[in-house]
C-alpha beads as a LAMMPS data file, in Angstrom:
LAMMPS data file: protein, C-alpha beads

112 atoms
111 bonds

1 atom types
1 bond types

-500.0 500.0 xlo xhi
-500.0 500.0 ylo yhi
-500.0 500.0 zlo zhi

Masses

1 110.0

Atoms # bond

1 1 1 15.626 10.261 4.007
2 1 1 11.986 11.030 4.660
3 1 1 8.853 8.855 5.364
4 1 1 5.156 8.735 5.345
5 1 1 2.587 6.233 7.043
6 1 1 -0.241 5.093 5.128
7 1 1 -3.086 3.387 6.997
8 1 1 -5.963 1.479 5.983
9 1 1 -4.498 -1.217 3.801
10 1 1 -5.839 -4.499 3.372
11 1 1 -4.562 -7.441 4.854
12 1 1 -4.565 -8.939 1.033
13 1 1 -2.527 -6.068 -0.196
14 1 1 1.352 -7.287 -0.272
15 1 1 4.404 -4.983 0.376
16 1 1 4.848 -6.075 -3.448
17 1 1 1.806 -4.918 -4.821
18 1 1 2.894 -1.313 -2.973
19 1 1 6.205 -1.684 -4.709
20 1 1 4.211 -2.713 -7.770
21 1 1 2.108 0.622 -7.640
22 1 1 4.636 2.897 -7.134
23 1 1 6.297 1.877 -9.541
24 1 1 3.798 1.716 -12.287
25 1 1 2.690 5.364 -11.242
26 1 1 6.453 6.697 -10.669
27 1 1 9.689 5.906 -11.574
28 1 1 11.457 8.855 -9.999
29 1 1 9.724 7.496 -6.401
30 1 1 12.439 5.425 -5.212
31 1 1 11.486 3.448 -1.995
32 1 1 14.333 2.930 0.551
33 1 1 12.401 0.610 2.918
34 1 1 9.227 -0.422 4.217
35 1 1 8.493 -1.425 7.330
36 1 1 5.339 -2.375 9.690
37 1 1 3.908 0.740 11.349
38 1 1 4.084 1.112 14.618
39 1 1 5.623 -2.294 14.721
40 1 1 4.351 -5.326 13.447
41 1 1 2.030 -6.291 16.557
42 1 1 0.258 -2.992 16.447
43 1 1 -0.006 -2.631 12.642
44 1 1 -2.924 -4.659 11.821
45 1 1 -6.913 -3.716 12.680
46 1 1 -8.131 -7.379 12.917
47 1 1 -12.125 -5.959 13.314
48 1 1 -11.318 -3.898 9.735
49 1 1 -8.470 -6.140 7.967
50 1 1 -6.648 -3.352 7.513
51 1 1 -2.461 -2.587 8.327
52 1 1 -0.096 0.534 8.855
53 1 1 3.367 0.694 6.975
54 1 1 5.474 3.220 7.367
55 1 1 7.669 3.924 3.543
56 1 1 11.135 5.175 3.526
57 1 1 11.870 7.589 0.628
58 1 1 15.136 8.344 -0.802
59 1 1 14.393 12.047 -1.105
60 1 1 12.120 13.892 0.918
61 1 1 11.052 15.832 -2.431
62 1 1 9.072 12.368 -3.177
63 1 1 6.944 12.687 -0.061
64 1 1 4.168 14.971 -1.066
65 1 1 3.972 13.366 -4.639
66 1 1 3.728 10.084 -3.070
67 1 1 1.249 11.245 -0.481
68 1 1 -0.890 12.396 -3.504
69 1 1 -0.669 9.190 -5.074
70 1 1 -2.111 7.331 -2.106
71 1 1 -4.841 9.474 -1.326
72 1 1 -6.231 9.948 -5.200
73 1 1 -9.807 8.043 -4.827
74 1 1 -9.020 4.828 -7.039
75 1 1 -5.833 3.788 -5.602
76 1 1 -7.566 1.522 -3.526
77 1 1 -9.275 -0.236 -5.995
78 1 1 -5.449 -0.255 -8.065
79 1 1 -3.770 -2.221 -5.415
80 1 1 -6.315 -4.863 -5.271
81 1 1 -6.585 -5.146 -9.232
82 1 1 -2.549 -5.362 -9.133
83 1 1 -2.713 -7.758 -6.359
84 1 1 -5.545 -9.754 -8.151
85 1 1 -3.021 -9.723 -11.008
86 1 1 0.040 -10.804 -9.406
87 1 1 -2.143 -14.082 -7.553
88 1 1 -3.158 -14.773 -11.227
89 1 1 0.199 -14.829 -12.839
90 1 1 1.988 -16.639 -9.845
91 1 1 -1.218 -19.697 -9.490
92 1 1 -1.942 -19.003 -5.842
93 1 1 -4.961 -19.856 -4.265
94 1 1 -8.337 -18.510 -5.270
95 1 1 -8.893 -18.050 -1.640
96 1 1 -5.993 -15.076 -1.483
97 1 1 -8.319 -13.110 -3.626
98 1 1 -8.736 -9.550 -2.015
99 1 1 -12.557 -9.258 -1.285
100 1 1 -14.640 -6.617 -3.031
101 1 1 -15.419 -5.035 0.435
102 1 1 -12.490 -2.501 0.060
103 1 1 -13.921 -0.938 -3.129
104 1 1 -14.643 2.726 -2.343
105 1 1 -13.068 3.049 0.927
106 1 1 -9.577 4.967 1.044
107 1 1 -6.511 4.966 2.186
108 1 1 -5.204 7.854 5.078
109 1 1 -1.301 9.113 4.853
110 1 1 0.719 10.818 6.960
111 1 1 3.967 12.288 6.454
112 1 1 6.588 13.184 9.305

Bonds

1 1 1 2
2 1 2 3
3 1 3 4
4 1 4 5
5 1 5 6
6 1 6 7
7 1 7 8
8 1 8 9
9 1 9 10
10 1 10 11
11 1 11 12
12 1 12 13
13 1 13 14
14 1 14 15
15 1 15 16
16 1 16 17
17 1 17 18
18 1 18 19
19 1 19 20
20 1 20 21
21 1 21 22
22 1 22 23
23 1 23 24
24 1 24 25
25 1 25 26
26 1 26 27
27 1 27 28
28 1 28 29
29 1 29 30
30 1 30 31
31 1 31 32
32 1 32 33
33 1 33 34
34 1 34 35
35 1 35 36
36 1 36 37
37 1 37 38
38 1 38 39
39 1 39 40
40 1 40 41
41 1 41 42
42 1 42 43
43 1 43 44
44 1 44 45
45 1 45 46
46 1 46 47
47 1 47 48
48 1 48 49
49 1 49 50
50 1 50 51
51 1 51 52
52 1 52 53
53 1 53 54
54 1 54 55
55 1 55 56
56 1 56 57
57 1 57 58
58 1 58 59
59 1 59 60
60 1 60 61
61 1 61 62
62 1 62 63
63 1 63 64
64 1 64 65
65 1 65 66
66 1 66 67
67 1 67 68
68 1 68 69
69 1 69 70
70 1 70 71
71 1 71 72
72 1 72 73
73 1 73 74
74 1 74 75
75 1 75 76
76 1 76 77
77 1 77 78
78 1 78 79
79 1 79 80
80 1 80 81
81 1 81 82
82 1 82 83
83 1 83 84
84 1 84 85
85 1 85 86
86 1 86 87
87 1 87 88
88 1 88 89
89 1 89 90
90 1 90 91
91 1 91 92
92 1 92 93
93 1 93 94
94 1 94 95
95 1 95 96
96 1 96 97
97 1 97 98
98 1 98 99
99 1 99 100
100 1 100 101
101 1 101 102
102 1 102 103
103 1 103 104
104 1 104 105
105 1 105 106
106 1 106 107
107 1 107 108
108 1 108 109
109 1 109 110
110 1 110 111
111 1 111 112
């Protein structure tokens, strides 16, 4: 098994949408686990609204291609459209709406 850390994710963004995205961009990416990183006190940036998760891959093959996937420029602005999506087609509250502050920023992985 083999992990990676990817930092700078909105608050908004759900461990779904993540699953979501992966999935949507690769099938043969199969995520064990995901978990808070370093643990789920330190994980969040209040002053940014950002988190830390640390991703457990099946095969440590996956890493780099995952790694890529993260760090391509639009992928932030993907999980907030997927995220927008899945508040849409579940009703929730207008006020769970990612804000547009994230567009252009991106996320930072590290692999182990």
């Amino acid at each position: 098994m083999a992990s990676l850390v990817v930092s700078n994710i909105p608050l908004c963004v759900s461990d779904v949408t993540i699953l979501k995205f992966l999935n949507d961009k690769s099938h043969a990416a199969h995520i064990e686990h995901i978990q808070p990183f370093p643990d789920a006190y330190h994980c969040i940036n209040d002053k940014a609204s950002t988190r830390c998760l640390q991703l457990f891959l099946k095969n440590s093959d996956q890493v780099n291609y995952v790694k890529d996937l993260f760090e391509m420029d639009k992928t932030l602005d993907a999980l907030i459209e997927i995220q927008n999506d899945l508040i849409r087609s579940h009703k929730m509250d207008n006020n769970a709406m990612p804000p547009s502050s994230f567009s252009g920023r991106r996320l930072s992985v590290t692999t182990s």
